[in-house]
Backbone as a printed PyTorch tensor [residue, N CA C, xyz], in Angstrom:
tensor([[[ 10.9230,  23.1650,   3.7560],
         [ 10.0270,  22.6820,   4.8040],
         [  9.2740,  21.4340,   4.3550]],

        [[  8.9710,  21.6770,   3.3340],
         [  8.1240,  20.1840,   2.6600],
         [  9.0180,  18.9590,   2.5660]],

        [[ 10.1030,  19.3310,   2.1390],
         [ 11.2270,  17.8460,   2.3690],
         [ 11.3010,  17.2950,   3.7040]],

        [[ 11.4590,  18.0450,   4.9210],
         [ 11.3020,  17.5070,   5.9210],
         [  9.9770,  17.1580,   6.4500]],

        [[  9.0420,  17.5700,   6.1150],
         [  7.6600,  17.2910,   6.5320],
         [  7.9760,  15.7970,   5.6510]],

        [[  8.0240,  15.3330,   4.4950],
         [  7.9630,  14.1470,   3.7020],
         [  8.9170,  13.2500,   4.4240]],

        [[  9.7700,  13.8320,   4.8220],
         [ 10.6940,  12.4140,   5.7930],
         [ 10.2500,  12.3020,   7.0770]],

        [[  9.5800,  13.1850,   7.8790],
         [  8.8830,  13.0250,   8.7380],
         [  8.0930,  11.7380,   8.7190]],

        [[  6.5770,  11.9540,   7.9530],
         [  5.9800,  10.9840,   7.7910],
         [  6.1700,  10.1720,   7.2650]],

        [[  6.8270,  10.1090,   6.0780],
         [  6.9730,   8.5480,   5.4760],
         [  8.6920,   7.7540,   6.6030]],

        [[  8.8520,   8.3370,   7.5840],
         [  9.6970,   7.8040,   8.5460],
         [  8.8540,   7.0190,   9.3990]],

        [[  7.8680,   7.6690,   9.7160],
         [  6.5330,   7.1510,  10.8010],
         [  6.3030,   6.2780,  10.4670]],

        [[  5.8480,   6.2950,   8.9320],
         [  5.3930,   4.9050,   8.1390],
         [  6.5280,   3.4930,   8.1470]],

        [[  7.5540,   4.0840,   7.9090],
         [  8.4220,   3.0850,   7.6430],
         [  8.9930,   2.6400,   9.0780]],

        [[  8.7480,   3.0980,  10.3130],
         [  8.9360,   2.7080,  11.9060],
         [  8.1880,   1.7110,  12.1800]],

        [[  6.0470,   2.1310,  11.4280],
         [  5.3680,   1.4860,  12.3030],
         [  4.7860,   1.0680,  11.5460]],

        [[  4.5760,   0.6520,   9.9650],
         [  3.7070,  -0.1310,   9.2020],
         [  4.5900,  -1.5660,   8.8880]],

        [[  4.8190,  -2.1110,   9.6570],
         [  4.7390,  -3.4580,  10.5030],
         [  3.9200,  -4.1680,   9.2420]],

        [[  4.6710,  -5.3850,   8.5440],
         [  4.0320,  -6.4700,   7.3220],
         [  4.7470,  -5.7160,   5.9940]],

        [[  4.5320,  -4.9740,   5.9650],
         [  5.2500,  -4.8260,   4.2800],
         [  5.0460,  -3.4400,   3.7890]],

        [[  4.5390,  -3.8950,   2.4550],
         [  4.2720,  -2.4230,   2.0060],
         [  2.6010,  -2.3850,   2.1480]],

        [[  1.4750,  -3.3480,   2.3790],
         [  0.1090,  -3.5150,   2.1570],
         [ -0.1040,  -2.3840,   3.8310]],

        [[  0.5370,  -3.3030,   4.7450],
         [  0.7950,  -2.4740,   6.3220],
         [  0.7500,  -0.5530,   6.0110]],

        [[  1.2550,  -0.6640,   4.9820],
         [  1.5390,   1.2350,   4.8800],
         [  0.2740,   1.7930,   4.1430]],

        [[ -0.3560,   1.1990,   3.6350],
         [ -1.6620,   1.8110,   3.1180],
         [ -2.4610,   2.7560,   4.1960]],

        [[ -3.1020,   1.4800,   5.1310],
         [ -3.5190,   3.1070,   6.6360],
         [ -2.8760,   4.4380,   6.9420]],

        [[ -1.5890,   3.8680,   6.2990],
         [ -0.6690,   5.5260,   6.8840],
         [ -1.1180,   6.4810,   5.5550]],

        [[ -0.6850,   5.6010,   4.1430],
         [ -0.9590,   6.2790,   3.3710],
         [ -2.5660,   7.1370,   3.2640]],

        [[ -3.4900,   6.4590,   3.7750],
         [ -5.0520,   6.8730,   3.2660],
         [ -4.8420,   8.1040,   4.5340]],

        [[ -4.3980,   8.0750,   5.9570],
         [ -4.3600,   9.0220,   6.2210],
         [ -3.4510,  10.1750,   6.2910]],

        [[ -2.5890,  10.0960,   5.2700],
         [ -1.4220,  11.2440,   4.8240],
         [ -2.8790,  11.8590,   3.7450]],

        [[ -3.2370,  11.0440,   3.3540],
         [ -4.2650,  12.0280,   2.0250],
         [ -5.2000,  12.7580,   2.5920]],

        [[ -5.7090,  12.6160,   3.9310],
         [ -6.8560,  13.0140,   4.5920],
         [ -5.8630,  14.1390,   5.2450]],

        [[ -4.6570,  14.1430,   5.6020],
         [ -4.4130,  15.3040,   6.4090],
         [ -3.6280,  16.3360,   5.3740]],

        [[ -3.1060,  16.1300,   3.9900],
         [ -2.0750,  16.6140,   3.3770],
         [ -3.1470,  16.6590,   2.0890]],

        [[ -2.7620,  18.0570,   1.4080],
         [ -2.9370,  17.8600,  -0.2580],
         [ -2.0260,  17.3200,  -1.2850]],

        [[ -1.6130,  16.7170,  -0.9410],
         [ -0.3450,  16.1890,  -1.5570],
         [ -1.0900,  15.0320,  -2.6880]],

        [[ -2.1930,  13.8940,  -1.9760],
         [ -2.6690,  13.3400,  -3.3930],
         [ -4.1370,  12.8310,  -2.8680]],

        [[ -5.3840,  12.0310,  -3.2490],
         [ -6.3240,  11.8460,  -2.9340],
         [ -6.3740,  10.3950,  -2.6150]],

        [[ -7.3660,  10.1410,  -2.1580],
         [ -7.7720,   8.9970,  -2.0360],
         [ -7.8000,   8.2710,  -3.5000]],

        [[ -8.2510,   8.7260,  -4.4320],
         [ -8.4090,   8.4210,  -5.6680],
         [ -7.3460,   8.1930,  -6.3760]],

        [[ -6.3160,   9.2870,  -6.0550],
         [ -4.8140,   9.0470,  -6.4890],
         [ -4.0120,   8.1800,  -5.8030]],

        [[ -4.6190,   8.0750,  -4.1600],
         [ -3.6960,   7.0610,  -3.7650],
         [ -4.0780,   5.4390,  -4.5680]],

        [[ -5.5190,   5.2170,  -4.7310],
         [ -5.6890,   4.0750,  -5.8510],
         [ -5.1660,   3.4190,  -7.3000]],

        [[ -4.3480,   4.6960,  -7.8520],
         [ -3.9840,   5.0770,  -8.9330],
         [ -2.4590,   4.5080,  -8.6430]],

        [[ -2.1030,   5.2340,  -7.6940],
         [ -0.4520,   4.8850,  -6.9620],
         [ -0.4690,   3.4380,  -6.8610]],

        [[ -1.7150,   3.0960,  -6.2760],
         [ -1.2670,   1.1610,  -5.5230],
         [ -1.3790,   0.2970,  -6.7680]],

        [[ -2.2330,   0.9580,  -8.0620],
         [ -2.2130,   0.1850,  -9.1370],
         [ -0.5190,   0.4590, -10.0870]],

        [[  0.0410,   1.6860, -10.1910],
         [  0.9730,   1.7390, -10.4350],
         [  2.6170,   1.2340,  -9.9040]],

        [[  2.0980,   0.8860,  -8.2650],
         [  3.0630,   0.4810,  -7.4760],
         [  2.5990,  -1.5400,  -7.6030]],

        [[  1.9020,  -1.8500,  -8.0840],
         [  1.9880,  -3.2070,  -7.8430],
         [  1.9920,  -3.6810,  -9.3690]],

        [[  2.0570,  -2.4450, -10.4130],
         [  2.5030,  -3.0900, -11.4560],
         [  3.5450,  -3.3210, -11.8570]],

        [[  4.4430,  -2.3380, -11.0580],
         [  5.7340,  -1.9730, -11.2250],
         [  6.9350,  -2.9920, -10.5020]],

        [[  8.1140,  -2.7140, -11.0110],
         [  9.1740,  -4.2350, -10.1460],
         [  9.6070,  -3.7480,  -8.5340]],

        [[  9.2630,  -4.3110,  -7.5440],
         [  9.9910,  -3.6350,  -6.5960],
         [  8.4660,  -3.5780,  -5.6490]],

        [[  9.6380,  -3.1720,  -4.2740],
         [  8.7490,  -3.3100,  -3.1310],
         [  7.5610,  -2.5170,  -3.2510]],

        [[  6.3640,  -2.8000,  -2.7880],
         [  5.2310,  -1.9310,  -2.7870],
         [  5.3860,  -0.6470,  -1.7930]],

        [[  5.5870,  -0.9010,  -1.0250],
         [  5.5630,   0.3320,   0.0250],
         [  6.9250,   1.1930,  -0.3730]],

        [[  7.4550,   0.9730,  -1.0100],
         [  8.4830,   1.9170,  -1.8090],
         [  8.1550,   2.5800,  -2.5390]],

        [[  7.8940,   1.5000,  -3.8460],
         [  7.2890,   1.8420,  -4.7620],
         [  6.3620,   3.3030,  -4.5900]],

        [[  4.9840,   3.4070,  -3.6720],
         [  4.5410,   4.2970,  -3.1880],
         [  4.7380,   5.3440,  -2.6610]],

        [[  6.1760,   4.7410,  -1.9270],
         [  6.9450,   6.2430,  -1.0200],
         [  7.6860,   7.3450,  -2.2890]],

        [[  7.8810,   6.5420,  -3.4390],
         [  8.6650,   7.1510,  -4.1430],
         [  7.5950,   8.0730,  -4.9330]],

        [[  6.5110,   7.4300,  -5.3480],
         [  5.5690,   8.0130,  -6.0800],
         [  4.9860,   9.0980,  -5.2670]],

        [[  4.7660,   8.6260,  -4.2640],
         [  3.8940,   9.9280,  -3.4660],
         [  4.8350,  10.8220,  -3.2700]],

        [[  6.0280,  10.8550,  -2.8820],
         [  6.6790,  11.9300,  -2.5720],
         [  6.7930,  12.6890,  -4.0790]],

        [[  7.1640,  11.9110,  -5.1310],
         [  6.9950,  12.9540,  -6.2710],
         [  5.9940,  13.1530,  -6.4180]],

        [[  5.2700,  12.7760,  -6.2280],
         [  3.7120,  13.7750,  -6.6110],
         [  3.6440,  15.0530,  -5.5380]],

        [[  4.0070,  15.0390,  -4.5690],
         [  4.3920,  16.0490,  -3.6850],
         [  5.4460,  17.2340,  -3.9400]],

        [[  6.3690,  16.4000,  -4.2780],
         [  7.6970,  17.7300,  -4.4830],
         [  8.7320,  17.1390,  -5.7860]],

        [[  8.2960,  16.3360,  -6.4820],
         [  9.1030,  16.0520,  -7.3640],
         [ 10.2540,  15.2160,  -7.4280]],

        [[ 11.5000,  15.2040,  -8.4790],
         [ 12.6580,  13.6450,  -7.7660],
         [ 12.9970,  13.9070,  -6.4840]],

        [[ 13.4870,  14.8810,  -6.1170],
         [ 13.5460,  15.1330,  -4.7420],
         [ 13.1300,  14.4790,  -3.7830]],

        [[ 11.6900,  14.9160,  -3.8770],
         [ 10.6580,  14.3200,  -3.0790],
         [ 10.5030,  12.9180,  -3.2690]],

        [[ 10.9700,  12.4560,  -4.1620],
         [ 10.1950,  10.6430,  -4.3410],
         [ 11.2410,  10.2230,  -3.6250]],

        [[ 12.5940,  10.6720,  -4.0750],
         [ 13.8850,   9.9000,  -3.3830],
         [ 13.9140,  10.4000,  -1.8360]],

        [[ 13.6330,  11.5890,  -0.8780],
         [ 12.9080,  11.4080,   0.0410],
         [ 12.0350,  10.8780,   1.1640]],

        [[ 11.2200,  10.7190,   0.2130],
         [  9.7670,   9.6410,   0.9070],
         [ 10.8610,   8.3530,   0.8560]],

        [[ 11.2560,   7.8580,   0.0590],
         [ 12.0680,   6.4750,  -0.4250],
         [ 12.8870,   5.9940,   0.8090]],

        [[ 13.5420,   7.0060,   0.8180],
         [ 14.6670,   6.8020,   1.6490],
         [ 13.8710,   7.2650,   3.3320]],

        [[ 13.1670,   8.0470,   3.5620],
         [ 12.5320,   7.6470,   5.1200],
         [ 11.7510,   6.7750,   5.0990]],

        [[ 11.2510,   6.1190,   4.0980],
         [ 10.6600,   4.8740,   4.7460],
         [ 11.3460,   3.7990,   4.8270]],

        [[ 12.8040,   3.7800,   4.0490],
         [ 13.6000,   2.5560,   4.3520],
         [ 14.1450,   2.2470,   5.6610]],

        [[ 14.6870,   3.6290,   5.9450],
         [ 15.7380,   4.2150,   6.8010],
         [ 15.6990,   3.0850,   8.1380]],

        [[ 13.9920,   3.4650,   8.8990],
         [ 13.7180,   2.6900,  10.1210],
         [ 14.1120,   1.1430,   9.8190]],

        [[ 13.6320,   0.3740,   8.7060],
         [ 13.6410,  -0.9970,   8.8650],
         [ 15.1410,  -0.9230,   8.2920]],

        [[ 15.9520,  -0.4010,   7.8570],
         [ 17.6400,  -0.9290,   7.7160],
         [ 18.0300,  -0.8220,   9.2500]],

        [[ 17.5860,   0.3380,   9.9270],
         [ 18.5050,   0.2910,  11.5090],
         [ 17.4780,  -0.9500,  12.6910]],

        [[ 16.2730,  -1.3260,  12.3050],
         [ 15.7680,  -2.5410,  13.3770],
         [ 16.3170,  -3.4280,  12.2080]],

        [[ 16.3010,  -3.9240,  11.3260],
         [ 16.9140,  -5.0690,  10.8370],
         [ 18.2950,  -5.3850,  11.2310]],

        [[ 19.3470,  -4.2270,  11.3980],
         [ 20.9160,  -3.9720,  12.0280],
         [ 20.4260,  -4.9050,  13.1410]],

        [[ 19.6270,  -4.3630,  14.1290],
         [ 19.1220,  -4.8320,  15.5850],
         [ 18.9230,  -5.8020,  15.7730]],

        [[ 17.8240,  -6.2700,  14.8550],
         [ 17.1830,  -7.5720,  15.0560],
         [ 18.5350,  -8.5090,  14.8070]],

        [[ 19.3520,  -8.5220,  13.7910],
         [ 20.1310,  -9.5260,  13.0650],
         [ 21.4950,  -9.7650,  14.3800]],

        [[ 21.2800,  -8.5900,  15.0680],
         [ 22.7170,  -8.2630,  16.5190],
         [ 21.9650,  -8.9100,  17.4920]],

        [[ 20.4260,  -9.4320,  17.4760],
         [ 20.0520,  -9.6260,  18.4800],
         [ 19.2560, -11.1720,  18.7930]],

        [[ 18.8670, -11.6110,  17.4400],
         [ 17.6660, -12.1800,  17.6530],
         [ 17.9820, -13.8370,  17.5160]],

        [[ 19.0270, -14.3740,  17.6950],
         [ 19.8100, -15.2760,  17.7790],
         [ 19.9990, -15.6400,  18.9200]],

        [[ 20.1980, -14.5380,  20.1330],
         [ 19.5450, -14.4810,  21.6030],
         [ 18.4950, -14.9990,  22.2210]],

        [[ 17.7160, -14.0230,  21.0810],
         [ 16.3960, -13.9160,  22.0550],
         [ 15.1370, -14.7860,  21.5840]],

        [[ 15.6360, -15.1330,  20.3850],
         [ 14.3640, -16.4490,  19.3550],
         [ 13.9050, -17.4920,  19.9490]],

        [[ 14.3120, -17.9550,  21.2640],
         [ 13.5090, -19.0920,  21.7590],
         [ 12.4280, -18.1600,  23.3710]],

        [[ 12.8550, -17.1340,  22.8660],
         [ 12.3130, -16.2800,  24.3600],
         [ 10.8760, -16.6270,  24.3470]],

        [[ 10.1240, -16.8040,  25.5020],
         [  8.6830, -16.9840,  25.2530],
         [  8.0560, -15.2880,  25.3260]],

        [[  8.1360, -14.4590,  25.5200],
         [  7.8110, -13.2200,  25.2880],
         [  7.9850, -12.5400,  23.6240]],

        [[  9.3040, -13.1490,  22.9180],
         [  9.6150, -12.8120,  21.7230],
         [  8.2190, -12.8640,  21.0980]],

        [[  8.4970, -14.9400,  21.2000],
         [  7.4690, -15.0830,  20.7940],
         [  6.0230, -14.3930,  20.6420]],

        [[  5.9260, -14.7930,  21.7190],
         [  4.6380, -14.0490,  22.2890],
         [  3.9610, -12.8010,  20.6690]],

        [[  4.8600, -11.5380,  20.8110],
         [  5.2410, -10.4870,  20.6990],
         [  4.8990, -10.3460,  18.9360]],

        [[  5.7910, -11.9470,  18.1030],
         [  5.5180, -12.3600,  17.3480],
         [  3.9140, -12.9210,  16.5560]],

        [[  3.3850, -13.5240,  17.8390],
         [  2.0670, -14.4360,  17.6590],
         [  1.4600, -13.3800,  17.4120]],

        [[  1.6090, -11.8790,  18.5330],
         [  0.5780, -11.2360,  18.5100],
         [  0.5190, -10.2810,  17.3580]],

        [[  1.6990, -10.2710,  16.7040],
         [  1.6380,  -9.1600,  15.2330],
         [  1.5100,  -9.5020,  14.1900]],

        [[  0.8130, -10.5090,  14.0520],
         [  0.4980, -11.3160,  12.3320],
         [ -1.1140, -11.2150,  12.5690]],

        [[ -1.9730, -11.1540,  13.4140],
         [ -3.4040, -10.6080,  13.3720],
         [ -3.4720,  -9.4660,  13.4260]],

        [[ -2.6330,  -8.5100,  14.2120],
         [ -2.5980,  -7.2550,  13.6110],
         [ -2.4350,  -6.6310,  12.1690]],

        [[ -1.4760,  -7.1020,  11.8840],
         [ -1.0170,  -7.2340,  10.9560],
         [ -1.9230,  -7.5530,   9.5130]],

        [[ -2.8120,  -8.5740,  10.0750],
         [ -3.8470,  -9.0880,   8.9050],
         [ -4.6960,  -7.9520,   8.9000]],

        [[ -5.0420,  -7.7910,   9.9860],
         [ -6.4420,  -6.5750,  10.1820],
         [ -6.2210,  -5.4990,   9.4490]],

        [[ -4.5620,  -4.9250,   9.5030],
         [ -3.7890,  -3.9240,   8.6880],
         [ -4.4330,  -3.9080,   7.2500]],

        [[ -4.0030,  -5.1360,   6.9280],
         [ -4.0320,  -5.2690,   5.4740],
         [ -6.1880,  -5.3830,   5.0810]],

        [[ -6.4920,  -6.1510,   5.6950],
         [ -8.2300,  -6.5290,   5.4680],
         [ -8.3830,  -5.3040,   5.8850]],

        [[ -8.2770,  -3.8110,   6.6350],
         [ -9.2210,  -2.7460,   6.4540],
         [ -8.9550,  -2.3750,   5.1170]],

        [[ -7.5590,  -1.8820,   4.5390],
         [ -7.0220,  -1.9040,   2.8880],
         [ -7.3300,  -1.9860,   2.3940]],

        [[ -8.0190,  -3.7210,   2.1590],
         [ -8.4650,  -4.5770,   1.0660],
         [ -9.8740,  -3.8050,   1.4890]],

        [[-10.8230,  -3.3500,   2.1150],
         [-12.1130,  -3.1010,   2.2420],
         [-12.0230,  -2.1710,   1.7780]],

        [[-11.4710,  -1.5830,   2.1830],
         [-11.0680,   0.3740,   1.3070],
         [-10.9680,   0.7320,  -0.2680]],

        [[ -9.9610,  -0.8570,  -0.7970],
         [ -9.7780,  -0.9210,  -2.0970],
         [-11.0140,  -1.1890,  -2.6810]],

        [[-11.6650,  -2.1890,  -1.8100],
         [-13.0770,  -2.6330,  -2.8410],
         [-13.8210,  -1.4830,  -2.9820]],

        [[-14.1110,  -0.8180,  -1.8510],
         [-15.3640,   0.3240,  -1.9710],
         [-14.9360,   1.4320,  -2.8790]],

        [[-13.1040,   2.1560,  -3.1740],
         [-12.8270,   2.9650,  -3.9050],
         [-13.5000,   2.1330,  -5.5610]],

        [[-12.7040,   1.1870,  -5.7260],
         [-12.8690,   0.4230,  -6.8880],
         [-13.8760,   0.2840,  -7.0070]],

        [[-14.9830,  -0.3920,  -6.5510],
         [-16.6470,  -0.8040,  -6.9980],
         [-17.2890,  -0.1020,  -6.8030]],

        [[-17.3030,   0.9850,  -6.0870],
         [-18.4530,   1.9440,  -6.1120],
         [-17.8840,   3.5770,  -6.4040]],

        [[-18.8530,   4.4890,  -7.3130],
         [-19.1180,   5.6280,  -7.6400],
         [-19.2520,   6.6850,  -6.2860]],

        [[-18.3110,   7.6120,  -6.7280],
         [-18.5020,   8.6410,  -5.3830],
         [-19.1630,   9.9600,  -6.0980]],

        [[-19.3680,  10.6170,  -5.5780],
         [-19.8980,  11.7490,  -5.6080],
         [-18.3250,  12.8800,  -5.9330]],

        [[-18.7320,  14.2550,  -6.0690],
         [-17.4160,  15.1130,  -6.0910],
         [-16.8360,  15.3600,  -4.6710]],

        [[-17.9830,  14.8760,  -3.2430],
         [-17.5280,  15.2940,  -1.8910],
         [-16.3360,  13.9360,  -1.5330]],

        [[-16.5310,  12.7890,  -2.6130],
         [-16.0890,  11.1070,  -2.1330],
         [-17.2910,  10.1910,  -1.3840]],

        [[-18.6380,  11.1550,  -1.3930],
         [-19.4800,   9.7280,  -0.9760],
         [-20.1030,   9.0200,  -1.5660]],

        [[-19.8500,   7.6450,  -1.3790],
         [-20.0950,   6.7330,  -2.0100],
         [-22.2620,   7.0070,  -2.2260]],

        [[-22.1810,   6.3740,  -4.1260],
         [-23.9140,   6.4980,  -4.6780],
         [-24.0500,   5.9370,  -5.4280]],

        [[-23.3630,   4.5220,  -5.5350],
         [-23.5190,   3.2780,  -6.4580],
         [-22.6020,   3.3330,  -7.2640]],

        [[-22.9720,   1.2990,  -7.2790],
         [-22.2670,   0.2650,  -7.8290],
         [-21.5820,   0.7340,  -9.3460]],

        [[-20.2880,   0.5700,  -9.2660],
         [-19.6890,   0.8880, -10.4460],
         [-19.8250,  -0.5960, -11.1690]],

        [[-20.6580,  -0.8550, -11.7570],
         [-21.1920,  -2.5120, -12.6670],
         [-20.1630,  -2.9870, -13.7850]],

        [[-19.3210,  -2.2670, -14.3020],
         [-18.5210,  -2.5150, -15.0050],
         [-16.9360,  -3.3750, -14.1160]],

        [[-16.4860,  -2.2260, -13.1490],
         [-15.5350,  -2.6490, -12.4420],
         [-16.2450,  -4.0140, -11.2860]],

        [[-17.3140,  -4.1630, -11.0850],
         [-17.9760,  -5.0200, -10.1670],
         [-17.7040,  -6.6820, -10.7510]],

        [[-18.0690,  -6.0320, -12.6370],
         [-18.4590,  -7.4850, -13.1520],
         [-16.6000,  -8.0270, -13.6600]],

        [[-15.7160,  -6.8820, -13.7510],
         [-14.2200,  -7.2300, -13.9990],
         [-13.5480,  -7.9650, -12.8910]],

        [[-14.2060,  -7.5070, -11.4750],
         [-13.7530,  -8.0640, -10.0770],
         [-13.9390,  -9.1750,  -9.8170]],

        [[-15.6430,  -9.6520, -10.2840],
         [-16.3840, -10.7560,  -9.5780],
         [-15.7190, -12.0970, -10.6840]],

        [[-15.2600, -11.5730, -12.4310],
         [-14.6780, -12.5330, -13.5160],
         [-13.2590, -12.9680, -13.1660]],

        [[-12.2630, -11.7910, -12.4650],
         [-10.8940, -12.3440, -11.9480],
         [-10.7310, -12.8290, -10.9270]],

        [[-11.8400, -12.5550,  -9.5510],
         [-11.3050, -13.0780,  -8.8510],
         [-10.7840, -14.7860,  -8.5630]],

        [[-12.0200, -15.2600,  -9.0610],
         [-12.0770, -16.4320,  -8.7780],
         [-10.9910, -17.7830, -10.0010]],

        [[-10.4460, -16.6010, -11.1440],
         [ -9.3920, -16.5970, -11.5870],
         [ -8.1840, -16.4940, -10.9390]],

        [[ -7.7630, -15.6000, -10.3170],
         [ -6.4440, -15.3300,  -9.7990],
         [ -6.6570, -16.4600,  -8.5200]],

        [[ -7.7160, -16.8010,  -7.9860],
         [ -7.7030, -17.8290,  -6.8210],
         [ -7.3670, -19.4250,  -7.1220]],

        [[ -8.0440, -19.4810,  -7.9970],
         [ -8.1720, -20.9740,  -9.3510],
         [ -6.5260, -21.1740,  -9.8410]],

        [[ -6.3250, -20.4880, -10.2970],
         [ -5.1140, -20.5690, -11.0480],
         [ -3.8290, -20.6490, -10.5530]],

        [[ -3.4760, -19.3350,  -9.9720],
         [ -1.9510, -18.3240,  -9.5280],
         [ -1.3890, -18.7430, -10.5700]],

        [[ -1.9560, -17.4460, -11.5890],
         [ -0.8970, -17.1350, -12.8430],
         [ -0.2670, -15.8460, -12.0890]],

        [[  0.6520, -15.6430, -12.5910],
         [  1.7980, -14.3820, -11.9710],
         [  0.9510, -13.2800, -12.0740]],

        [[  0.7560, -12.5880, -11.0850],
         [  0.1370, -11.4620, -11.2150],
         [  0.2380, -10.6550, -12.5440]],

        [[  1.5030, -10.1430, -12.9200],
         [  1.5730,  -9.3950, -14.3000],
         [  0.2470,  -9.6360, -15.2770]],

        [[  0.1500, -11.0800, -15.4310],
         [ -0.8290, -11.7820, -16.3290],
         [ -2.5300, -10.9670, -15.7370]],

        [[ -2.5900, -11.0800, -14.7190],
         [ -4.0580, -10.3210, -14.2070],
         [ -3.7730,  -9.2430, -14.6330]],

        [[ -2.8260,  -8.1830, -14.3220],
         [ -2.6100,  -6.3520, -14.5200],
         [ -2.8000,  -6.3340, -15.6340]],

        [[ -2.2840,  -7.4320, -16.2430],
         [ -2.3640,  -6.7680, -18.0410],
         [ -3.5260,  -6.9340, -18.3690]],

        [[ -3.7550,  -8.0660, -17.9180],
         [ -5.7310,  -8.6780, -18.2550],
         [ -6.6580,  -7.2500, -17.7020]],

        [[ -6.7410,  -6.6860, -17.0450],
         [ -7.3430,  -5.8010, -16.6220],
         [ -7.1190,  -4.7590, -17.0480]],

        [[ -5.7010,  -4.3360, -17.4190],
         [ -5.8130,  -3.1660, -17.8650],
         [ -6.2110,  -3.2170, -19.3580]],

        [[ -6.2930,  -4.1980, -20.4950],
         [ -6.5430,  -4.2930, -21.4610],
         [ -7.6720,  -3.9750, -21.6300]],

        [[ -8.8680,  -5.0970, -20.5690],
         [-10.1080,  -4.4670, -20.6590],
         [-10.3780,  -3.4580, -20.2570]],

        [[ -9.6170,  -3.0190, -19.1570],
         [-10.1650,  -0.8170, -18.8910],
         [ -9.9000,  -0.0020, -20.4990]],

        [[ -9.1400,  -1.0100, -21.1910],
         [ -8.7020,   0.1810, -22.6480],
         [ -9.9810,  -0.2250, -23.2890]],

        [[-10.2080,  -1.4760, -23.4470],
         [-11.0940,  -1.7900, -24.7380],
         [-12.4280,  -1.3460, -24.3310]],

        [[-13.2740,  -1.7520, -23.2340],
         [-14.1290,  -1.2840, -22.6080],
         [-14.4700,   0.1570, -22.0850]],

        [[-13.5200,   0.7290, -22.4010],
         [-13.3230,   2.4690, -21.3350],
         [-13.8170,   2.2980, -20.4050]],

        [[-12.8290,   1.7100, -19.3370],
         [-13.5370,   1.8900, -18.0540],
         [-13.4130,   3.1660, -17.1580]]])
């Protein structure tokens, strides 16, 4: 029953999280709120392990969460329903969209899913900051500034903006100081 419950949803995800793998985070934060399968805390743990790792993010995740759920099984599972939807609309799109690419409705359709789309990702990114910078309680409510991770955030960001060294170069930078520092 749990294998199909896991292709269930991570099918949903992979139908309607629209942009990538950042798009699947909303699905993910609320698979944790309805399922014990992993936390909010673990899903943070996952997005740091999935964006250190080679390979799509929203995979990356489907694979992890499902093993944290039910094991290889389960990762290859989650994996494979979240691909599943975008291999059969990509079939579609590629049979179709050679047609229909100057359509003013396509368009349209287009214009209107890249602000969605952003909004997708900027609630995420708000979600990530508040897990990351601030201290929760054992219920998850937030009771102050985590000052360590605040002052690691406020030193890279304006690094990774300045620069664009390859990400790897930040993960490692950060995770070095979570070792040396115990964060």
């Amino acid at each position: 029953m749990i294998y199909a419950l896991l292709f269930y949803e991570f099918f949903k995800i992979g139908l309607f999280a629209v942009g990538g793998g950042l798009a699947a985070l909303p699905f993910l934060y609320d698979l944790a709120d309805r399922y014990p399968w992993f936390s909010d805390s673990q899903l943070t743990d996952m997005i740091a392990i999935a964006e250190s790792t080679p390979g799509p993010l929203g995979i990356n995740m489907a694979t992890f969460a499902g093993y944290q759920t039910s094991g290889v099984l389960g990762g290859i599972i989650a994996t494979f329903a979240l691909v599943l939807p975008s291999f059969f609309i990509t079939l579609l799109v590629c049979r179709f969209l050679h047609r229909f690419a100057a359509n003013p409705v396509v368009e349209d359709a287009f214009y209107g899913l890249r602000p969605a789309v952003a909004g997708l990702i900027g609630a995420v990114a708000v979600g990530l900051l508040e897990i990351s910078l601030f201290r929760t309680d054992h219920q998850g409510l937030l009771w102050g500034l985590d000052y360590k991770a605040a002052i690691l955030f406020a030193a890279l960001l304006p690094l990774v903006l300045k620069f664009k060294k390859h990400p790897i170069l930040y993960i490692g930078v950060a995770a070095a100081i979570g070792i040396i520092f115990k964060f």
